[in-house]
C-alpha positions, 0 to 999 in steps of 0.5 A, a space after each residue: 500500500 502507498 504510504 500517506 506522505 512521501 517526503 522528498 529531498 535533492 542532495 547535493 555535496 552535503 556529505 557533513 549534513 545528509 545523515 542528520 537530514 535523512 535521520 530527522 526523517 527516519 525518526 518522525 512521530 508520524 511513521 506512514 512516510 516513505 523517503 524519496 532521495 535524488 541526489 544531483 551528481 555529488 562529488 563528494 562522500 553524499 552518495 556513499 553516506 546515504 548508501 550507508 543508511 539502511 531503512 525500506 522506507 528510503 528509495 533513492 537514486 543518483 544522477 550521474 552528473 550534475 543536472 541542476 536542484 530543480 531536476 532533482 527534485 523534480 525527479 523525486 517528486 515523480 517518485 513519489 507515491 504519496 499522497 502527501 509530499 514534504 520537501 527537505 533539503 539536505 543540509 536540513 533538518 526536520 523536528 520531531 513532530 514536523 510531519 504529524 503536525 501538517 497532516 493535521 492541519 491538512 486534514 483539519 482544512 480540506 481548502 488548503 492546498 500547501 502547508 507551511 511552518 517556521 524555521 529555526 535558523 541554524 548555524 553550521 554546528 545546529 547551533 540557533 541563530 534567532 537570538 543573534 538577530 540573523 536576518 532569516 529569522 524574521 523574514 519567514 513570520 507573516 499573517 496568513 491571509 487569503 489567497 488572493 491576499 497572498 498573490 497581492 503580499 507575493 507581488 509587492 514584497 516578494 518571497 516569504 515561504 519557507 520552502 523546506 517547511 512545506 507539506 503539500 497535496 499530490 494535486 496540487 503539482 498535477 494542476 501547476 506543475 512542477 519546479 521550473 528547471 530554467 530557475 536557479 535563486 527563485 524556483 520556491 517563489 514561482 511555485 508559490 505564486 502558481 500554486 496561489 492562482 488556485 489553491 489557498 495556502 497556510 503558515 503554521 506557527 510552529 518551528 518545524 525544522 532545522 534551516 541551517 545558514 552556511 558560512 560564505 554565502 554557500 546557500 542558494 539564497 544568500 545574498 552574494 552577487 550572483 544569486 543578486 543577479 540571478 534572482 532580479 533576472 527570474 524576478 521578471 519571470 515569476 511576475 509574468 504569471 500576474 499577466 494572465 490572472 482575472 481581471 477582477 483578482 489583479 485589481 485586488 493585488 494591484 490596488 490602488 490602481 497607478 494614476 495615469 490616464 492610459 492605465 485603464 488597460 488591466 496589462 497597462 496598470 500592472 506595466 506601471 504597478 511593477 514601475 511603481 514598486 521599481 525593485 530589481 526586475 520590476 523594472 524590465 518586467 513592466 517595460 516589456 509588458 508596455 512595449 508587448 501592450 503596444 505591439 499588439 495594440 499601438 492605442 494602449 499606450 503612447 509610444 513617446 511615454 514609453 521611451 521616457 518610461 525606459 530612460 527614466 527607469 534605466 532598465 538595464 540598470 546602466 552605469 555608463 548612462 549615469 557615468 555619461 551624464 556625469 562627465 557631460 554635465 562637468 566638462 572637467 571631469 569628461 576626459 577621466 569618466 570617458 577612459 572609465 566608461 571605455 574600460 567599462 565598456 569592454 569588460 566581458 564578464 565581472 572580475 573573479 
């Protein structure tokens, strides 16, 4: 027979912790699960550690390379037999009641489609970092609220699940999919949001796992520059999904409406919504969302606001635009700013 929860993990180099993850597991509370591992072509001792671990209720499978976190566990949710399906990373950990706690909850409310919890932040050695004021220990505290509620929090503030707390029904992916192997900083982010144009979600208030920090910005999520870059690129990504809601749910998130006189074209206001909140990839979501809203109709928006729009807004976030204007509007500075801007200009790819 099935069990109820399959939980599924993607490993990956974390040799040091995939035992204590795999063992959280092992010892739940709740017994009916099975433990689906995929390991993404570790090159480390992963492998051979969780090869170490005998228990029936483990089925695991190694990918030969490297294929990416989201092939992963993609792979281990197509596994899965579950009714039920709880996400773990490896270098993680769940507590006790972890499981037991969500399927009550589940059970209880037969609307929520995803459950999630809070976190306890970590250090390498499992030692807590709440008390030290680490940035992760408030970012995942938020009020519940109602789907749409939700989809209105997603597009103004951004990501505030934590993905390794999430308990989720089987049919939830059968409608949205699964994990967008194309993503690398935001894959949890754009599932939530997908997740949220059909289903209502829930935070418990309970700490359910161990988030472990790593030292030197080794987690996907840290704040490093390319994980900057990377997360403002897929940022434009996750907002299209806003474009294709109903017309009455995005005037709710998007309320109030920006004050322009071309904004009564539903697209056109979430253009100038994503311009007003103005983060990185708000930006080059909403000015090719304009310039889509005018190739298809050249009456949804003047051609000439929208050029401003683009100078304005600097969607490229250029350097040499501002270094330009600077050196032109003080001569004396024009021969040093030039030679930088050249230098700028030439420079293939950021220095190492």
């Amino acid at each position: 027979m099935d069990p109820k929860v399959s939980v599924v993990m993607a490993s990956y180099n974390h040799a040091e912790f995939v035992r204590e993850a795999i063992e959280s597991v092992l010892s739940q509370s709740f017994p009916d699960f099975e433990l689906v591992i995929t390991d993404d072509g570790s090159q480390d001792d992963t492998v051979a550690t969780i090869r170490g671990i005998s228990d029936a209720r483990i089925r695991f499978h190694a990918f030969g390379e490297n294929q990416g976190a989201c092939d992963a566990i993609n792979n281990a949710i197509v596994r899965s037999r579950g009714e039920l399906i709880a996400v773990l990373n490896s270098d993680d950990y769940f507590l006790p009641n972890k499981l037991a706690l969500q399927l009550e909850f589940l059970r209880a409310h037969p609307s929520v489609g995803a459950v999630f919890g809070l976190p306890r932040i970590v250090d390498e050695k499992g030692h807590d970092l709440t008390e030290s004021g680490h940035p992760f220990a408030k970012v995942f505290t938020k009020e519940n609220r109602t789907r749409v509620a939700w989809l209105r929090h997603f597009f103004e503030s951004g990501n505030c699940l934590c993905h390794p707390t999430l308990m989720v029904r089987r049919g939830c992916y059968d409608k949205v999919g699964l994990y967008d192997p194309l993503l690398m900083n935001l894959p949890d982010f754009d599932m939530w949001v997908r997740m949220c144009q059909f289903f209502d979600i829930h935070v418990m208030p309970e700490h359910l796992i161990g988030f472990r920090v790593l030292a030197h910005e080794r987690n996907t999520s840290a704040p490093s520059a390319p994980n900057l870059a990377r997360a403002a690129w897929e940022t434009t990504h996750v907002l299209g999904h806003f474009s294709v809601l109903p017309e009455a749910e995005l005037g709710e998130i998007i309320a109030p409406w920006p004050q322009h006189e071309f904004s009564r074209e539903p697209l056109v206001t979430l253009a100038l919504a994503a311009l007003r909140i103005g983060r990185p990839g708000y930006d080059q979501f909403g000015l090719g969302l304009l310039r889509e809203c005018i190739a298809r109709d050249r009456q949804s928006f003047p051609v000439k606001e929208y050029f401003r729009l683009v100078g304005e807004h600097d969607p490229a976030g250029s350097r040499l635009a501002r270094l330009d204007r600077s050196a032109r509007e003080s001569p004396t500075r024009f021969s040093r700013v030039r030679s930088l801007l050249a230098r700028l200009g030439t420079r293939r790819k950021p220095r190492e």
